[in-house]
C-alpha positions as a Markdown table, in Angstrom:
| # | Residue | x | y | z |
|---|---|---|---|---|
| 1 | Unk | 101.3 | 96.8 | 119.4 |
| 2 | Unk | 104.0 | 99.7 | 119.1 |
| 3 | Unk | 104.5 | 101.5 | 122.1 |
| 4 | Unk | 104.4 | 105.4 | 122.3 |
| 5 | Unk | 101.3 | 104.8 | 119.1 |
| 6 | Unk | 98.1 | 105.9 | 120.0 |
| 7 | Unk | 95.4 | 103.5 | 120.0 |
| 8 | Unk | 92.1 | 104.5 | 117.2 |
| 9 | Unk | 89.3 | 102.6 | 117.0 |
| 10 | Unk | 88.1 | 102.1 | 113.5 |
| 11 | Unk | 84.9 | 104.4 | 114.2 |
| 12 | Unk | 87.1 | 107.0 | 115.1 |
| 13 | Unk | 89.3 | 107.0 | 112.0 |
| 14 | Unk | 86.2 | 107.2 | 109.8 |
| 15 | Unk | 84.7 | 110.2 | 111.7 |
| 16 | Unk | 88.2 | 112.0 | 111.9 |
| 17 | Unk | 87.1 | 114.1 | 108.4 |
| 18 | Unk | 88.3 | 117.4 | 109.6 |
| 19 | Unk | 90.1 | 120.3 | 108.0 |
| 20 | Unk | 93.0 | 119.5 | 109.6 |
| 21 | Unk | 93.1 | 116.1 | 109.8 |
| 22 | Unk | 93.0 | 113.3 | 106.9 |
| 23 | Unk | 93.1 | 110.0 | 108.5 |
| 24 | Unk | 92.9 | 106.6 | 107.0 |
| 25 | Unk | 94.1 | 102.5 | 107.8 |
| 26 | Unk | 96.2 | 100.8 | 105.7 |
| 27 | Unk | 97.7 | 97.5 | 107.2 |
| 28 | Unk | 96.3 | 98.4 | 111.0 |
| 29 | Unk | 98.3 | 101.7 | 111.1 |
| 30 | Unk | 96.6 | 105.0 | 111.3 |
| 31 | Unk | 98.3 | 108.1 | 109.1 |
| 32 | Unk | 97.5 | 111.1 | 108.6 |
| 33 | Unk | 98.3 | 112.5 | 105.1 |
| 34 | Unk | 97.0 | 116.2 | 105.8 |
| 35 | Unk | 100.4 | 118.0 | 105.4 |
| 36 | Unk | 100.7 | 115.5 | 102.6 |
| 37 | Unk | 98.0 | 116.2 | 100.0 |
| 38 | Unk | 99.3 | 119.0 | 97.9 |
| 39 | Unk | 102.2 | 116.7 | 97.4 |
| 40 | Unk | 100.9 | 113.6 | 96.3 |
| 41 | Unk | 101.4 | 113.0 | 93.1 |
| 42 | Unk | 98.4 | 111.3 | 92.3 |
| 43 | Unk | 96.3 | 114.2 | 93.6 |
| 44 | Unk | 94.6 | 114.8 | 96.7 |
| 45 | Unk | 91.7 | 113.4 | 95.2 |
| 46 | Unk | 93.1 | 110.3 | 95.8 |
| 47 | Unk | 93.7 | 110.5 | 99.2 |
| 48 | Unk | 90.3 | 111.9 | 100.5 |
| 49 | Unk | 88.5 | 109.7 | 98.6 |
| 50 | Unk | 89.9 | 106.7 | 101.2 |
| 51 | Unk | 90.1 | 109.7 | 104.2 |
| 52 | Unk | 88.4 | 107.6 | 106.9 |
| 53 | Unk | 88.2 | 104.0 | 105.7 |
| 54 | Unk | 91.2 | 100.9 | 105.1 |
| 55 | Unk | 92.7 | 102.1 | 102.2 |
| 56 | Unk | 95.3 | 98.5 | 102.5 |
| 57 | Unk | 94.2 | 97.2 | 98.9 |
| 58 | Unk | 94.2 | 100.7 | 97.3 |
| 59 | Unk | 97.4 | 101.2 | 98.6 |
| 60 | Unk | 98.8 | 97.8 | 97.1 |
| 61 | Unk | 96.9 | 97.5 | 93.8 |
| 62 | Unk | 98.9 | 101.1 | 92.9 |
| 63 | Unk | 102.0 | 99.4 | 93.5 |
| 64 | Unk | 104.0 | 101.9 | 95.5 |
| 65 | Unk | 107.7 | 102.4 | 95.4 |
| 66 | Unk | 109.7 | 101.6 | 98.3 |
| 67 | Unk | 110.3 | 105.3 | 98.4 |
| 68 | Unk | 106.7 | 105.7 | 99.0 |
| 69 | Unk | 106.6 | 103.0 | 101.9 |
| 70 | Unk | 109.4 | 104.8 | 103.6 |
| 71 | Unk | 107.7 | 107.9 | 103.3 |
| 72 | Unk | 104.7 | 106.8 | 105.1 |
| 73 | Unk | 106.4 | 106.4 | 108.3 |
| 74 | Unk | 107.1 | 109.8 | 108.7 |
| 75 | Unk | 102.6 | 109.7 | 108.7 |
| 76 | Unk | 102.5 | 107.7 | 111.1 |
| 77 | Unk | 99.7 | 108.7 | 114.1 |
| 78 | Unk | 99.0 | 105.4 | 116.1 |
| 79 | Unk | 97.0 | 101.8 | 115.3 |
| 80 | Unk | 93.9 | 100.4 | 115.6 |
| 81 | Unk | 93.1 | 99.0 | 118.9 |
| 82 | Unk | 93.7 | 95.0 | 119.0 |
| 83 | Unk | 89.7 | 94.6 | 119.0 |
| 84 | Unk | 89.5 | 96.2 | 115.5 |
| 85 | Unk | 92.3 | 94.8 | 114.2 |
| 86 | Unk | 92.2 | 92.3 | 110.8 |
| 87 | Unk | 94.7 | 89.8 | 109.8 |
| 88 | Unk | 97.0 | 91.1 | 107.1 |
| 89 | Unk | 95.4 | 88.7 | 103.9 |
| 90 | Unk | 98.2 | 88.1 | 101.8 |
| 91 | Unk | 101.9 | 88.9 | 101.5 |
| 92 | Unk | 102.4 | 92.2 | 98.9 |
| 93 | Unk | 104.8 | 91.1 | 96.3 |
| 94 | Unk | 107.5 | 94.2 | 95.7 |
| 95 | Unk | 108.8 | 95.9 | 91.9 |
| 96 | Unk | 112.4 | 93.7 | 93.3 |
| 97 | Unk | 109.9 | 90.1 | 94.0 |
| 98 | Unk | 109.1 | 90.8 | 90.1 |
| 99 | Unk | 112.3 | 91.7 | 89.5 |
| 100 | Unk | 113.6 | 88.5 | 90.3 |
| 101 | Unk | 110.9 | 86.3 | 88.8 |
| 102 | Unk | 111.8 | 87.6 | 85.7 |
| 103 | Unk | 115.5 | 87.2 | 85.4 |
| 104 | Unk | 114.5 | 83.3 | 87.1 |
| 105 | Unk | 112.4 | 83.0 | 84.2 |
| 106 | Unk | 114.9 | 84.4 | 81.5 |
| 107 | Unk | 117.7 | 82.3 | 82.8 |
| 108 | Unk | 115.9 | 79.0 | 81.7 |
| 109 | Unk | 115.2 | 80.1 | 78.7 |
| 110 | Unk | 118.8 | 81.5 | 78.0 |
| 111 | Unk | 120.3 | 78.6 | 79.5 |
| 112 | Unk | 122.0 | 75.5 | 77.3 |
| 113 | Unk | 119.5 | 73.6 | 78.7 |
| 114 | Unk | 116.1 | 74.8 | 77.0 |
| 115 | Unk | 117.3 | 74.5 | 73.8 |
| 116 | Unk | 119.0 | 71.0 | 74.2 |
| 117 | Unk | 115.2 | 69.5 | 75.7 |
| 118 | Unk | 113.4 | 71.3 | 73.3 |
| 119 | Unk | 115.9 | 69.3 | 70.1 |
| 120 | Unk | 115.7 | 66.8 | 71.9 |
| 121 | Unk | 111.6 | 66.6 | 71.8 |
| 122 | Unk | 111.6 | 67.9 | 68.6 |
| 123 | Unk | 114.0 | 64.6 | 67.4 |
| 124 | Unk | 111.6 | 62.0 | 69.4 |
| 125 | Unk | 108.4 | 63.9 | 67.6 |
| 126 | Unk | 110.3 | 63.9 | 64.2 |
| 127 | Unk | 111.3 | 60.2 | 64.9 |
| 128 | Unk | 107.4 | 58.8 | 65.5 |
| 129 | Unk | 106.0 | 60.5 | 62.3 |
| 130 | Unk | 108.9 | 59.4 | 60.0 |
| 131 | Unk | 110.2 | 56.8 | 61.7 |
């Protein structure tokens, strides 16, 4: 629990559908987007249409920036009370997590090594059939 945060239960973030207030869940924080739906640039479609519910997997199948994550903390309005709270399910891989997968995965293959094994299996395989 962060202190100073108020405390919303999840039946109060999904009656909190007001004119001035847009309120949805992701990751057992509250925020309120209001001031932020004309900006979005996915529309404010977007944002109503999770207005009141857990929006966590929406959020992470879009695949935000960082710059979006830091932006969300200025949204900020409190968390969900420890009853209603639900273990985060799995750790969100970042655009820098792919990142480096790939340049692991390019290495190898750009290495001296690759090509060395694969002459090597292609002498053994040579070897059987004509040997």
């Amino acid at each position: 629990m962060q202190p100073g945060l108020r405390q919303y239960t999840r039946d109060e973030v999904a009656e909190s559908k007001t004119a001035t207030e847009t309120l949805f869940i992701i990751d057992n924080i509250v925020y309120d987007v209001h001031k932020f739906l004309d900006e979005h640039p996915g529309g404010h479609e977007v944002l109503i249409n999770v207005a009141g519910k857990d929006a966590s997997e929406e959020f992470e199948d879009v695949g935000h920036s960082m710059d979006a994550r830091e932006l969300m903390k200025g949204y900020v309005v409190g968390e969900l009370v420890d009853a209603d709270k639900v273990p985060i399910s799995k750790k969100q891989y970042s655009w820098e997590d792919t990142a480096k997968s790939s340049e692991t995965e390019a290495s190898f293959v750009n290495s001296w090594k690759f090509p060395v094994l694969l002459g090597l299996a292609l002498t053994l395989l040579y070897s059987y059939i004509f040997g």
